[in-house]
Each structure stands twice: as structure tokens, then as C-alpha cells.
C-alpha positions, 0 to 999 in steps of 0.5 A: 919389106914383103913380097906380094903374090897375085894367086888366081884373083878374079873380080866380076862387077855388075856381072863383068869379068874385070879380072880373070885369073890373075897371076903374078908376083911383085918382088921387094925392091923392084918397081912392076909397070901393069900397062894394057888398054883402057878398060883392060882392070889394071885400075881394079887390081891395084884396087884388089892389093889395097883391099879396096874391092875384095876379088871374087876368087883368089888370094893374095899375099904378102909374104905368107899373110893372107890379103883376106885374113889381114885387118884394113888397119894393119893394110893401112900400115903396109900400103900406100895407094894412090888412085888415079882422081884423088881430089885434094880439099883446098882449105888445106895447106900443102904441108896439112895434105902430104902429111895426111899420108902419116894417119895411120900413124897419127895420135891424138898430136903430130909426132917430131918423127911424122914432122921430120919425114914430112919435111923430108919427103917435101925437100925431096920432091921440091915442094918444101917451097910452097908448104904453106900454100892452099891445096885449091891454088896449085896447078894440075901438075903441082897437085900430082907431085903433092899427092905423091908426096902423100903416099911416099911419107906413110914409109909404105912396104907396098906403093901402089900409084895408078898413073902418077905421073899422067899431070906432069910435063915431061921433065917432072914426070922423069923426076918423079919416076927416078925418085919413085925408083930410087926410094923402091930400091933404097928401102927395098919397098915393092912398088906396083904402078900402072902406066899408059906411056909404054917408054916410061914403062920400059924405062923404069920398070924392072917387070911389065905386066900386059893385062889385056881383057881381065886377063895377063896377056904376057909378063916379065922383063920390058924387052922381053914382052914389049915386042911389036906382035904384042902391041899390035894384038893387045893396043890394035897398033903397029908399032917399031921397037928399037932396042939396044942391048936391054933397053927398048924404045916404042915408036907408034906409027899406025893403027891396026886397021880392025873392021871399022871398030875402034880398040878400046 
């Protein structure tokens, strides 16, 4: 497994700053949460560690390996990236759609081993019920969980997922964060998502990191940056946070008042 280095990366487009000197790492074994505000480039920088867009400046590692120097093949390999609209063809079976994940590993016929952990994954995400089910006849929620099961198959080192649980109720979307979470340490896989619910954020996450304008705004433990001062200057809310030893609670109340113009 590997560690990814996040070194001093920017990304302009259309000549806008959407990332400014990012920094940080992502250890093995451990879920980091990348939360702030819309537009803030959380999108763009899973998109930079998928090797998706390339940044403008910077470099990033995984391990001692260059990011740059790295085939998009051998990424393919390593990462498993979930974005956030992925549209799944309905003339596929949910089984064909999840084990879509395994292409990187796929011949010229599917292997046993590419079936076991397809079915696998399946079980462990409930969906092995309706396998056989056209993609175009799942609800939103269902589709979410199928491309889940997507990434998880590829047995990635590196899971990125950009809001992946923004379909879900509130009881699948606790499922899903503890298996994410429980996979992550059991295969010791670094594991980067982006979030907009800051209580999952603090739930699950073992580090935080605040992009607010481009920019890392804070980074670390959960209830060490989430803090009302920091929701107020990079949300524009008040917000009150209750906590208990390590575990924190947000509870939005209001919204800064900003001279008439609206945070985005």
C-alpha cells in the first residue's frame, strides 16, 4: 500500500486559481475527509491524484513515485476514483456495471479471481440480490451503492470517492461509510474522500482537510480544526459544537450575515 504526498500543487483553468498550493499527505490505512464549500476545488484535487487533470505546479507521490513520471495504465492499477455524476449505461446488468472495476485487470476473458471478488464485494454491500437487474431500473440511491461496489472491486491502494454517499438515506449512507472505513483499515488502503456533511466527516474520517478558496484552510484531527471560528470564516455560518472527548457534533444555526452577498 502507499502513502500519498500532496507537494505544493496548483491547477489554474481558464486562467482560475482552482488549487493553490496544496499540501498535504494521506497515510495508508486511514480515511482523510477534504470538506469546505462549493467551488472551494476539492473536486479537482481527487481529479489531480487520479492523474485526470495534471496541475499546473507541483508534484505528487505515492510513496517515492512521481505522480508525473507514473503511466495512466499503472495508475489505473493503484487508484480507483469515483467522481461525483458518473452515469452508469442501463443495457448493463448490475453484475457487468460493478465488475466494470476490474478492467485494469481484465484479458481477453474474465478470470475466476475477477468473479470471486465481484461477488464478494456484492455480498458485502448487499447488492448480490439483484445482480442480474438492468442498471436503468435502479433507483438513485441503489446506482450510488452499485458504483461504489465499482471502485471497491479494483482492490485499489488509493480510493478516491467524491461524495459518495450524497444519494443515499441516512441508514445506507452509515453502511456504506462503515464499510468503506472498514475495508480502508483492513487492507491498509488510503482512502481520500470528499464530503459536504461535516458530522460524517467527523465521524469517520481520521484527518480533515478545509479547502477554502484553492487554498488548505486548516488540516488534521476532526476536533481539531472543525471549531466554530473556522465554520463561520470558511462556511459563512454559525455554527455550535458539542463534543465529547474526540468526538465532536456540528450543529448549524444561522448564517453569518456578509453584506447582502451570498457565501458560495
Amino acid at each position: 500500500m502507499v502513502t500519498v504526498r500532496v507537494e505544493d500543487v496548483s491547477f489554474c483553468y481558464d486562467r482560475k486559481k482552482v488549487l493553490d498550493r496544496i499540501n498535504f499527505t494521506a497515510e495508508q490505512g486511514e480515511i482523510t475527509a477534504v470538506i469546505g464549500p462549493n467551488g472551494a476545488g476539492k473536486s479537482t484535487l481527487l481529479k489531480t491524484i487520479a492523474k485526470i487533470v495534471q496541475p499546473d505546479s507541483g508534484e505528487i507521490f505515492f510513496d517515492e513515485k512521481r505522480l508525473s513520471r507514473m503511466r495512466k495504465e499503472d495508475v489505473s492499477r493503484i487508484v480507483s476514483y469515483l467522481p461525483q455524476d458518473n452515469v452508469i449505461p442501463g443495457i448493463l446488468t448490475v453484475f457487468e456495471v460493478v465488475m466494470l472495476g476490474r478492467i485494469p485487470y481484465l484479458n481477453w476473458r474474465i478470470g475466476e479471481e475477477d468473479l470471486k471478488i465481484t461477488v464478494k464485494v456484492m455480498k458485502e454491500l448487499g447488492i448480490d440480490n439483484y445482480a442480474k437487474r438492468y442498471a436503468n431500473k435502479l433507483s438513485g440511491g441503489e446506482r450510488q451503492v452499485v458504483l461504489v461496489a465499482q471502485a471497491l472491486v479494483r482492490e485499489p491502494e488509493v480510493l478516491l470517492l467524491d461524495e459518495p454517499v450524497s444519494n443515499l438515506d441516512i441508514r445506507n449512507k452509515l453502511e456504506i461509510l462503515e464499510l468503506i472505513r472498514k475495508i480502508t483499515k483492513e487492507k491498509k488502503m488510503t482512502t481520500i474522500l470528499v464530503l459536504h456533511d461535516l458530522n460524517l466527516a467527523a465521524m469517520y474520517a481520521d484527518k480533515v482537510i478545509i479547502l477554502s478558496g484553492g487554498r488548505v484552510y486548516a488540516r488534521g484531527k476532526p476536533y481539531e480544526v472543525l471549531s466554530e471560528d473556522v465554520l463561520s470564516s470558511v462556511y459563512g455560518i454559525e455554527a455550535e459544537i458539542r463534543r465529547n472527548g474526540e468526538k465532536i457534533q456540528v450543529i448549524p444555526l444561522r448564517p453569518v450575515k456578509c453584506d447582502g452577498k451570498r457565501q458560495f
